[in-house]
C-alpha positions as CSV (number, residue, x, y, z in Angstrom):
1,X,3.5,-55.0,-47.3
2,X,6.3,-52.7,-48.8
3,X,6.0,-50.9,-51.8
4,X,8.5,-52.0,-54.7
5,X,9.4,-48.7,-56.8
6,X,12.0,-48.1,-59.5
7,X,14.2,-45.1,-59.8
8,X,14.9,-44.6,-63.8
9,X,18.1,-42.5,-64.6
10,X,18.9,-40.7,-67.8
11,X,22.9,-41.0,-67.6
12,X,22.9,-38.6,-70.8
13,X,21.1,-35.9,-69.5
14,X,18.7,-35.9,-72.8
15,X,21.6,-36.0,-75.3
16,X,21.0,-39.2,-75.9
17,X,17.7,-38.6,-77.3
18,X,18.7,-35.1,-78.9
19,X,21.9,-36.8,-81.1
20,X,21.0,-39.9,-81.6
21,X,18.5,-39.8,-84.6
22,X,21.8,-37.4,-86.3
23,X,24.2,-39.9,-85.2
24,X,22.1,-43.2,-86.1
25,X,18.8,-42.5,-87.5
26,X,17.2,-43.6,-84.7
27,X,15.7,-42.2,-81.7
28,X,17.1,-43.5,-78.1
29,X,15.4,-42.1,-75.4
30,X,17.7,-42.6,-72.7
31,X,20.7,-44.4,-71.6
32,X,19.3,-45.8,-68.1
33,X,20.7,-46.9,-64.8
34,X,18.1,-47.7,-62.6
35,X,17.6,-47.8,-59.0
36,X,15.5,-50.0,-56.8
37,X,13.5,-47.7,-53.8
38,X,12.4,-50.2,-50.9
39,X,12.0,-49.8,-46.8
40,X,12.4,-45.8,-47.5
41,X,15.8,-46.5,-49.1
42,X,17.7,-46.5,-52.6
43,X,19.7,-49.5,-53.9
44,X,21.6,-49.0,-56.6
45,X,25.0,-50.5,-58.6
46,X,27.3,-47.9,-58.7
47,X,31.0,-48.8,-57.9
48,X,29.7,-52.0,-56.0
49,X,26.2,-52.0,-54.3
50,X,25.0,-48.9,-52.9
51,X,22.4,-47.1,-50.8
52,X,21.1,-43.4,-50.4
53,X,18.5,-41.5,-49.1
54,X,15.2,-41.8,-52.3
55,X,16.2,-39.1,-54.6
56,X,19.8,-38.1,-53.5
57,X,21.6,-40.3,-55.4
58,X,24.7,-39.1,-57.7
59,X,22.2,-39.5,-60.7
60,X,19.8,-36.7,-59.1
61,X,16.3,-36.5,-60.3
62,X,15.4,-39.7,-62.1
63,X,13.5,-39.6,-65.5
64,X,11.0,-42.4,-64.5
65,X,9.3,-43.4,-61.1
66,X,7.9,-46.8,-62.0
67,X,5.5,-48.6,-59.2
68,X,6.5,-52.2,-59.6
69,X,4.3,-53.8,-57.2
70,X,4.2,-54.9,-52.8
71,X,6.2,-57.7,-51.3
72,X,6.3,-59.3,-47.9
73,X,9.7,-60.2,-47.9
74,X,11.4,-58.3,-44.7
75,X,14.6,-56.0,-44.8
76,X,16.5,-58.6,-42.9
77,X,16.1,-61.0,-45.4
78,X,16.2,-58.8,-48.7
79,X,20.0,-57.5,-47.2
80,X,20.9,-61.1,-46.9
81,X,20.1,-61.4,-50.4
82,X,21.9,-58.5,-51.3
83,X,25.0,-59.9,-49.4
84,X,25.3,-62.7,-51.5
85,X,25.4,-60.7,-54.6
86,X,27.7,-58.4,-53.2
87,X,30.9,-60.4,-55.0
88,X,29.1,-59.9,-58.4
89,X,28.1,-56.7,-58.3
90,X,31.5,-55.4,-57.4
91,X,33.3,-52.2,-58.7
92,X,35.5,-54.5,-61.3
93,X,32.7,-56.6,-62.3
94,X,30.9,-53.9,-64.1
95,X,30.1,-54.2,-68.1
96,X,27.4,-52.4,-70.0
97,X,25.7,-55.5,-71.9
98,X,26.4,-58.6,-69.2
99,X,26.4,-57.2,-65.6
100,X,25.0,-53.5,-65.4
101,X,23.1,-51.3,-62.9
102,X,19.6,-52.7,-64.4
103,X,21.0,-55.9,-64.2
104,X,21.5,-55.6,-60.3
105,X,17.9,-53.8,-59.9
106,X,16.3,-56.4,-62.4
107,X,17.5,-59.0,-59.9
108,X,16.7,-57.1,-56.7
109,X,12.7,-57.1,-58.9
110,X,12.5,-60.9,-59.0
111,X,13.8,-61.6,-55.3
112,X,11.3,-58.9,-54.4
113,X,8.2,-59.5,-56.8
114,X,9.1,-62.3,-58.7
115,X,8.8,-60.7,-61.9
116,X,11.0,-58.4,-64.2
117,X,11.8,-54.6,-64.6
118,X,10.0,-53.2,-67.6
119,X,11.6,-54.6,-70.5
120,X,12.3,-51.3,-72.4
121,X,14.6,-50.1,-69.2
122,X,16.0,-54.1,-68.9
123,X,18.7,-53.4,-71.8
124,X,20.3,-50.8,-74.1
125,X,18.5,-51.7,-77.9
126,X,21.2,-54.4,-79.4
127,X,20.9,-52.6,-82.4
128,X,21.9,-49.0,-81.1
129,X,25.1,-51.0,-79.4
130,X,25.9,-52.4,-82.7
131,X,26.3,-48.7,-84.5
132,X,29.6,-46.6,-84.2
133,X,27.8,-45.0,-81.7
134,X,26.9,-47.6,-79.9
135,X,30.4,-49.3,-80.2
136,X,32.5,-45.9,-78.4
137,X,29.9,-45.6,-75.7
138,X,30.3,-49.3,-74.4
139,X,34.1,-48.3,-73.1
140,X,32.6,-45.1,-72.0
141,X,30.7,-46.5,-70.0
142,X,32.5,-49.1,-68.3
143,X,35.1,-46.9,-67.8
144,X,32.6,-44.3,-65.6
145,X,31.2,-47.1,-63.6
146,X,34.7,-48.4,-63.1
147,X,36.7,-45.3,-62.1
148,X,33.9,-43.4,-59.6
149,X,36.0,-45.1,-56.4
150,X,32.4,-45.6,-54.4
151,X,33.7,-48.2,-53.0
152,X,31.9,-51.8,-52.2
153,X,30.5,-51.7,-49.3
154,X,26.7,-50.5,-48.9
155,X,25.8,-47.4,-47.4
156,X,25.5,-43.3,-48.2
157,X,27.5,-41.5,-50.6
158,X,26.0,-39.0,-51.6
159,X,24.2,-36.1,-49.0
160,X,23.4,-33.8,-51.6
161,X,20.3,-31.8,-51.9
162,X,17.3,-34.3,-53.6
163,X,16.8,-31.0,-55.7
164,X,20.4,-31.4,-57.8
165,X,20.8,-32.3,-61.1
166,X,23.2,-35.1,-62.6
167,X,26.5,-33.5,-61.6
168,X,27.6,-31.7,-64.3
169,X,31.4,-33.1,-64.7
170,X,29.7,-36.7,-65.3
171,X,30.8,-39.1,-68.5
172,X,28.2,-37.5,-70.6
173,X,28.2,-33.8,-70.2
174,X,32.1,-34.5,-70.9
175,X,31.2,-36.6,-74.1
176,X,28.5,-34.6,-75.3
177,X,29.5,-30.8,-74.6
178,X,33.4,-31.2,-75.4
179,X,33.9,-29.8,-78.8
180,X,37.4,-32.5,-79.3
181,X,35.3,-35.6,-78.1
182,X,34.7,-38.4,-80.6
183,X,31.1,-38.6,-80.0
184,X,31.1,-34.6,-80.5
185,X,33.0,-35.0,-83.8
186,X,31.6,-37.8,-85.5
187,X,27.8,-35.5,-84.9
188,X,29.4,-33.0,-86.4
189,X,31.0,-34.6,-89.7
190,X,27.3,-36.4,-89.9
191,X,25.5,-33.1,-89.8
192,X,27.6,-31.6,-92.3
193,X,28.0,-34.5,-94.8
194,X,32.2,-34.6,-94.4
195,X,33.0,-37.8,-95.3
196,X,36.7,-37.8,-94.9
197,X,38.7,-40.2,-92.1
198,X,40.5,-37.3,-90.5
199,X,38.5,-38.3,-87.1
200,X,38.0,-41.5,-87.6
201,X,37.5,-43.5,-83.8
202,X,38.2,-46.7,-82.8
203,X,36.8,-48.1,-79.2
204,X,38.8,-49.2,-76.9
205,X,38.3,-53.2,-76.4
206,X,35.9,-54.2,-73.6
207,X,36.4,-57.2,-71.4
208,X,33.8,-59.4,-71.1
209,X,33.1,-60.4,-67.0
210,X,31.7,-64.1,-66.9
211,X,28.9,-64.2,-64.9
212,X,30.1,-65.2,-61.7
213,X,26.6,-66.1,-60.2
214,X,25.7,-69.0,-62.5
215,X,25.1,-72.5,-60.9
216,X,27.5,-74.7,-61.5
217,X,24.7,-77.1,-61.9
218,X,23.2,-75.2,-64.5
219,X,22.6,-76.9,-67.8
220,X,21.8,-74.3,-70.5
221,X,19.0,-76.4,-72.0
222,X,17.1,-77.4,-69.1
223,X,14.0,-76.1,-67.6
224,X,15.4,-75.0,-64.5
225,X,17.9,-72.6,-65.8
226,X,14.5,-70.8,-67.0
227,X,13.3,-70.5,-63.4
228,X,13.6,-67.2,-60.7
229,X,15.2,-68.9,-58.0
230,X,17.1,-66.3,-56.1
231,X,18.2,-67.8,-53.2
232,X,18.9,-71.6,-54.9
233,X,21.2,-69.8,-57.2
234,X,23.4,-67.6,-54.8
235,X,26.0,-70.5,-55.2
236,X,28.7,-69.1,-52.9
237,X,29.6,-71.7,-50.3
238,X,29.0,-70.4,-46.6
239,X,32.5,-69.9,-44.4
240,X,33.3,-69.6,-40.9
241,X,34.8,-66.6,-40.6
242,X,34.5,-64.5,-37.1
243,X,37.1,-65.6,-34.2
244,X,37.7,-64.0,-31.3
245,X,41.6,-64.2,-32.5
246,X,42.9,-62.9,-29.8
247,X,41.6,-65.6,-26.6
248,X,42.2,-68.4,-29.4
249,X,46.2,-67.7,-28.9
250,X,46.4,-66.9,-25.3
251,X,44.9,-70.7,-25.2
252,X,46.8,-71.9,-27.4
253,X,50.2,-70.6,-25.5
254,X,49.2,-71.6,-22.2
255,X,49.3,-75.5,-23.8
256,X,52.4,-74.8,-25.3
257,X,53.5,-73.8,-22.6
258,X,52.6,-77.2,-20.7
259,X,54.8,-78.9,-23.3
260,X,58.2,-80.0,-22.5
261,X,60.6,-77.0,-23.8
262,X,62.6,-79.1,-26.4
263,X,59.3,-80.5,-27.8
264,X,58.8,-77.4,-30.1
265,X,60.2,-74.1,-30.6
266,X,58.3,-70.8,-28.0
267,X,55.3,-69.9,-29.8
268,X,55.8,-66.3,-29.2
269,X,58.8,-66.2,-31.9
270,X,55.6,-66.4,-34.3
271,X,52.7,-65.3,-32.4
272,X,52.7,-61.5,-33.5
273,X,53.5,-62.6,-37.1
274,X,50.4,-64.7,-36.8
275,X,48.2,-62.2,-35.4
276,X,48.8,-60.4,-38.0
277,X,48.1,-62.1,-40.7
278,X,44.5,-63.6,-39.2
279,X,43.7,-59.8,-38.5
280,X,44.5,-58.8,-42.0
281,X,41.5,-58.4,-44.2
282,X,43.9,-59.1,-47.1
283,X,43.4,-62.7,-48.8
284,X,46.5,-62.4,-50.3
285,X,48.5,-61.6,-47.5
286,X,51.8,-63.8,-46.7
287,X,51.9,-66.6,-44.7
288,X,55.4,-67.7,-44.1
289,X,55.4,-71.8,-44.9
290,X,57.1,-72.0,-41.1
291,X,53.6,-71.2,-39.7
292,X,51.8,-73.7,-41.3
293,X,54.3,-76.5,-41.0
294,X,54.5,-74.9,-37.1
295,X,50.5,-75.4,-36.6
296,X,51.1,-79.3,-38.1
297,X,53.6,-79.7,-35.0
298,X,51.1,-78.8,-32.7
299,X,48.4,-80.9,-34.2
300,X,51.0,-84.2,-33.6
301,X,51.9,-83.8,-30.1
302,X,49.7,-81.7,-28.1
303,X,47.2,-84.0,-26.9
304,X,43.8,-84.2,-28.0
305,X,41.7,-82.6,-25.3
306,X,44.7,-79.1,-26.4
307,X,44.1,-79.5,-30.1
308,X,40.7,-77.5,-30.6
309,X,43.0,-74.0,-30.9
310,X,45.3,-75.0,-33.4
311,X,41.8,-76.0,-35.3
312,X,40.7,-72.7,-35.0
313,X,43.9,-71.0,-36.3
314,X,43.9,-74.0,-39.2
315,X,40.1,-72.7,-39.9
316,X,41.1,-69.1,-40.3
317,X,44.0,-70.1,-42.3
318,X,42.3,-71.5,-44.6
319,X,40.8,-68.4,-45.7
320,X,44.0,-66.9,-46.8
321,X,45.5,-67.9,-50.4
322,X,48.6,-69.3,-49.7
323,X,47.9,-71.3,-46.5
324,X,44.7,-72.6,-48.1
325,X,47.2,-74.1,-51.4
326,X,49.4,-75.4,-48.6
327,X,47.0,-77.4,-46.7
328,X,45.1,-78.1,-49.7
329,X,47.9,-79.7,-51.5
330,X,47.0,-83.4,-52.4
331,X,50.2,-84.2,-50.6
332,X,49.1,-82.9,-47.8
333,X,47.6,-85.3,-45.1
334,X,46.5,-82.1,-42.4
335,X,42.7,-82.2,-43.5
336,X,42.5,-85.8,-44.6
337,X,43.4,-86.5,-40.7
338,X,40.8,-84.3,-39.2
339,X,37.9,-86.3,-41.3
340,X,39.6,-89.9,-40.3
341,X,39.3,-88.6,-36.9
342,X,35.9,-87.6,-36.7
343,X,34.5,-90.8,-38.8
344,X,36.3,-92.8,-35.4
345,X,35.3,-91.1,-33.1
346,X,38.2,-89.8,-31.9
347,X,37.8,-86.3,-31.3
348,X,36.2,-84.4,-28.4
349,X,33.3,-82.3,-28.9
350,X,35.4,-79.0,-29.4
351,X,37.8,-80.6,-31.6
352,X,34.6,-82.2,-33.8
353,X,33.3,-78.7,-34.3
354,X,36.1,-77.2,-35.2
355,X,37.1,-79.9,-37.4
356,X,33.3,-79.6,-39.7
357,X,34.2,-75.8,-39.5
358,X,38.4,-76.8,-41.0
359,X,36.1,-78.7,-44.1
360,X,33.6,-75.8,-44.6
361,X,36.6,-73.2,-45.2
362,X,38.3,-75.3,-48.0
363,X,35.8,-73.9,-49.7
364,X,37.3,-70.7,-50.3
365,X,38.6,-71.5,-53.2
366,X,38.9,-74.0,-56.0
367,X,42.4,-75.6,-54.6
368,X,40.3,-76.5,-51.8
369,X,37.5,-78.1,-53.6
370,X,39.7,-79.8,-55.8
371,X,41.5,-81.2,-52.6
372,X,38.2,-82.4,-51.5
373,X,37.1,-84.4,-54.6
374,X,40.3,-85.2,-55.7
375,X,39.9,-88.8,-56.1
376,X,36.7,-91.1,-55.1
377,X,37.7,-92.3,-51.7
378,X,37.9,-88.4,-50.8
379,X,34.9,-87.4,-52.2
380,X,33.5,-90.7,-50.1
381,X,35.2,-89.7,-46.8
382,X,33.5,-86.2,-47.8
383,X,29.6,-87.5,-47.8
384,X,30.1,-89.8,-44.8
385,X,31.4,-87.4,-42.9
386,X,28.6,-85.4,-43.4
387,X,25.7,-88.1,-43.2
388,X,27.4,-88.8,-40.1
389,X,27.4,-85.5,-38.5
390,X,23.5,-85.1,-39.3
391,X,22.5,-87.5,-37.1
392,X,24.0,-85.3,-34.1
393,X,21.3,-83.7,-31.4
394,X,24.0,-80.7,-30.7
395,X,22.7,-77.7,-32.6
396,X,25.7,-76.3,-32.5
397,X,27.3,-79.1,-34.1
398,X,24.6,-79.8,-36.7
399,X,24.3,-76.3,-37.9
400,X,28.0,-76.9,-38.9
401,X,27.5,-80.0,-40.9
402,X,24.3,-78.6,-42.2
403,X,26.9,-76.4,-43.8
404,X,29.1,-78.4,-45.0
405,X,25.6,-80.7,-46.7
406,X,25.2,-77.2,-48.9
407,X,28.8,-76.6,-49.5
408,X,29.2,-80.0,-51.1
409,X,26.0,-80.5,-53.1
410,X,27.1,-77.3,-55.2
411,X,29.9,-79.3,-56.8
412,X,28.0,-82.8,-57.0
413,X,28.2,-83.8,-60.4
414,X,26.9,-86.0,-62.9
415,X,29.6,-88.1,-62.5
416,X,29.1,-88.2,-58.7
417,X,25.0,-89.7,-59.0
418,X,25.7,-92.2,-56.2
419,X,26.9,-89.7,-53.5
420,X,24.5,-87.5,-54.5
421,X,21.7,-89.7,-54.0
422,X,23.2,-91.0,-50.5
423,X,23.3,-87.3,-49.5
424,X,19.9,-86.8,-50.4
425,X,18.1,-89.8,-48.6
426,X,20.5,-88.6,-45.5
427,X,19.4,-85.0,-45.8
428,X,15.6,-86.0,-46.4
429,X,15.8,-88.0,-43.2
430,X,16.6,-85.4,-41.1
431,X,14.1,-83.2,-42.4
432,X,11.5,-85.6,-42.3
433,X,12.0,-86.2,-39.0
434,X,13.3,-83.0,-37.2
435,X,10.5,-80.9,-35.2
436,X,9.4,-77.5,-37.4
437,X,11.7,-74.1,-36.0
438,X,14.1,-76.4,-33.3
439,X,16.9,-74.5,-35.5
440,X,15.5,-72.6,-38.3
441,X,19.3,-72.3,-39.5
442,X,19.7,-75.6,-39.8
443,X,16.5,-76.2,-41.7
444,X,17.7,-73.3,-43.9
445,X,20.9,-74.9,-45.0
446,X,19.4,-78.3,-45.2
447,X,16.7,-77.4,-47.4
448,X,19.7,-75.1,-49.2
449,X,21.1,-78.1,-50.0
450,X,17.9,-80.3,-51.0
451,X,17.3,-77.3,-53.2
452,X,20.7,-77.7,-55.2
453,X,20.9,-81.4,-55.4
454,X,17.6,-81.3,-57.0
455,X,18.6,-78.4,-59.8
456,X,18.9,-79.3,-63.3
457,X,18.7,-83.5,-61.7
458,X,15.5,-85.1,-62.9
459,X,16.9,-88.6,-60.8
460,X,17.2,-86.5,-57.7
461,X,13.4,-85.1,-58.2
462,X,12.2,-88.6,-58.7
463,X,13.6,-89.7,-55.9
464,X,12.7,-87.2,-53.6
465,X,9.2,-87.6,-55.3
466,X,9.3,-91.0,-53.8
467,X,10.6,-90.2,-50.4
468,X,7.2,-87.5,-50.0
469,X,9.0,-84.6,-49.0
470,X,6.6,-82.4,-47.0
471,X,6.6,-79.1,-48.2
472,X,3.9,-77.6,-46.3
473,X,5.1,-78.4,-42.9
474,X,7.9,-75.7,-44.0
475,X,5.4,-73.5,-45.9
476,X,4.1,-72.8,-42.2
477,X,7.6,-71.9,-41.0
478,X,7.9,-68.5,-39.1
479,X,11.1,-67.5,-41.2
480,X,10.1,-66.2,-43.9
481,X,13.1,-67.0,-45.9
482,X,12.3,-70.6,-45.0
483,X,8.9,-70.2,-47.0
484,X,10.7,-68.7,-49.9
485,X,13.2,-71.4,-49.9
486,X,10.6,-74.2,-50.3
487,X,8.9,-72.1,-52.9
488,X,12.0,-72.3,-55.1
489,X,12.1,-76.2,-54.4
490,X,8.8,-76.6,-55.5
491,X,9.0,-74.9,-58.5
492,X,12.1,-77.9,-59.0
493,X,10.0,-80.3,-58.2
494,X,6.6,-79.1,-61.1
């Protein structure tokens, strides 16, 4: 068991509590962040999500240790949980009432414990947001969290001693203590009755983030959307992103190579521009229109058996901006291709792979979906593909396909009941019949995608209640995030 504990900041340093019965005739007590404590480490929302050494975090010493409770659930799985956040819980994705440090450890609570952060640390009082006061610290405040540069990606930043205090050139010592600060002046005019409009403040406008984390299933008004489901409701689709780049183009030049010399221009004249790009972390990078239209050349006339390295390049392509709107044009006929082909039969078992793994990547963004579902016979081509692949014995292969079963059921509609319920029978099958831990993966994004056809879908709960889906035969899973998993589904299925 690990203890759950929760680190309680005072941004203002007491202020808070010492002005605000002058400023609004009502005592605040605080103006919290809040940091989750778990496997002898700090996680916190600062600048994207964070960790630290307990107690030598930028805040310093917090105001409030709070025991929240024990959990099972392992490191490994609580940082997987944690990586699928990571997009919303980014530097620019900060705002005081709609995505805010307690909002990020409130979440981290009901993975964890299934239950809530205290409810008096959960929010900021609505009514102390709605005063004057309240209205020039929201900018404040968004504006610290977005300018502190911490970066995004998790680890240490701050070594200090765990005996420091909040560092003293923070947003509120500045607000507070400097005699020309609005916050400063407007105590002072209220403390000595002056009720002229000589200092008179007006906020700067706030942005309001949309929650980028909601299902796309979610209807507001059903039962679901009341439920803890962690894991069901990290919606972002799963990619295939890691290539070892550089074998992938020493292949692919040794079949060019092989090629007659008129049939298509050297590859080196765009193999270093190429390399870049893949090796850029950059989604927006470049990608000259010659390269793509280069990579459908190869795709016509090298032959089949040669094809499975101009998929891979396609796959990583795909994960850039501008290649991704190329290929994902409606005009375009590059994808389309690579489903005909595996629904014949045509393709070897490299090229098959690496095809599933082309469809998973339109994903990236909404062109690509949209290419995907663009009319019915796509969005037909789409499921059969899929039911098709499920009934493959290669592991490898499945796990792909198992994939792409999650990636479409997030954008299943209502308009869409009939694929959805062909998806689901397919799905249920496999599970149904598939021995318990032969590829916990697979069974993972299986049930992902059970899970999500069934949210906010009473037809798809009454069907799987009629197809007996065993629960307790992954209940006794050894992956623990298996067990979760079918937790969440059963609470869909009550």
């Amino acid at each position: 068991m690990y203890k759950v504990v929760l680190h309680v900041y005072d941004l203002s340093n007491g202020m808070a509590k010492q002005f605000s019965q002058s400023l609004i005739g009502k005592t605040i007590e605080g103006i919290w962040h809040t940091g989750i404590v778990i496997y002898e480490t700090e996680y916190y929302f600062g600048g994207g999500i964070l960790t630290d050494r307990p107690l030598q975090t930028p805040y310093g010493r917090p105001a409030q240790v709070i025991q929240l409770g024990e959990t099972e659930i392992p490191k490994e799985l609580f940082l997987e949980f944690l990586d699928g956040q990571r997009d919303r819980f980014s530097m620019d994705k900060y705002h005081l009432l709609e995505n805010n440090c307690n909002h990020f450890t409130n979440e981290c609570s009901q993975f964890l414990l299934g239950s809530n952060i205290p409810e008096h640390i959960s929010g900021l009082p609505q009514e102390f947001l709605n005063t004057p006061f309240g209205m020039m610290m929201q900018p404040l405040i968004n504006n610290f969290f977005s300018r502190q540069g911490w970066g995004t990606s998790m680890g240490p930043v701050n070594p200090s001693n765990p005996n420091t205090t909040m560092p003293t050139n923070t947003l509120f010592n500045n607000v507070f203590n400097t005699p020309t600060s609005p916050i400063q002046s407007m105590f002072n005019n209220n403390n000595n009755n002056n009720n002229n409009n000589n200092n008179n403040y007006t906020p700067a406008p706030t942005k309001t983030i949309t929650n980028s984390t909601v299902h796309p299933k979610t209807k507001l008004q059903h039962r679901h959307s009341k439920l803890a489901l962690p894991l069901l409701l990290n919606n972002k689709a799963v990619l295939f992103e890691k290539s070892d780049i550089d074998s992938v183009l020493k292949k692919l030049d040794e079949f060019i190579k092989q090629l007659p010399a008129t049939t298509i221009q050297p590859f080196n004249l765009i193999q270093n521009q190429l390399l870049q790009i893949l090796k850029s972390p950059s989604t927006d990078i470049h990608v000259p229109i010659t390269i793509c239209q280069y990579l459908e050349q190869l795709l016509k006339i090298l032959p089949e058996s040669q094809r499975f390295p101009v998929l891979e390049l396609l796959r990583l392509l795909l994960l850039k901006k501008e290649s991704n709107t190329y290929f994902t044009n409606h005009s375009n006929q590059t994808i389309s291709n690579i489903i005909q082909d595996i629904l014949s039969k045509k393709l070897s078992k490299a090229s098959e792979l690496l095809g599933y793994r082309v469809i998973n990547n339109c994903f990236f963004n909404e062109t690509g979906i949209k290419y995907l579902f663009r009319d019915e016979k796509s969005t037909n081509d789409c499921i059969e593909v899929t039911i098709e692949g499920l009934h493959s014995n290669d592991k490898v292969l499945k796990r792909a396909v198992a994939t792409l079963a999650y990636n479409i059921t997030l954008h299943l509609n209502d308009n869409l009941a009939e694929q959805s319920i062909s998806l689901l029978g397919a799905i249920q099958h496999v599970l149904a019949n598939s021995e318990l831990s032969n590829d916990p993966e697979i069974d993972f994004r299986l049930l992902m995608a059970l899970g999500t056809l069934l949210y906010c879908n009473d037809d798809s709960i009454d069907i799987l209640s009629t197809l007996e889906f065993n629960a307790n035969k992954y209940l006794s899973s050894p992956e623990q995030k298996i067990q979760q998993l079918v937790k969440e589904i059963q609470l869909l299925l009550k």
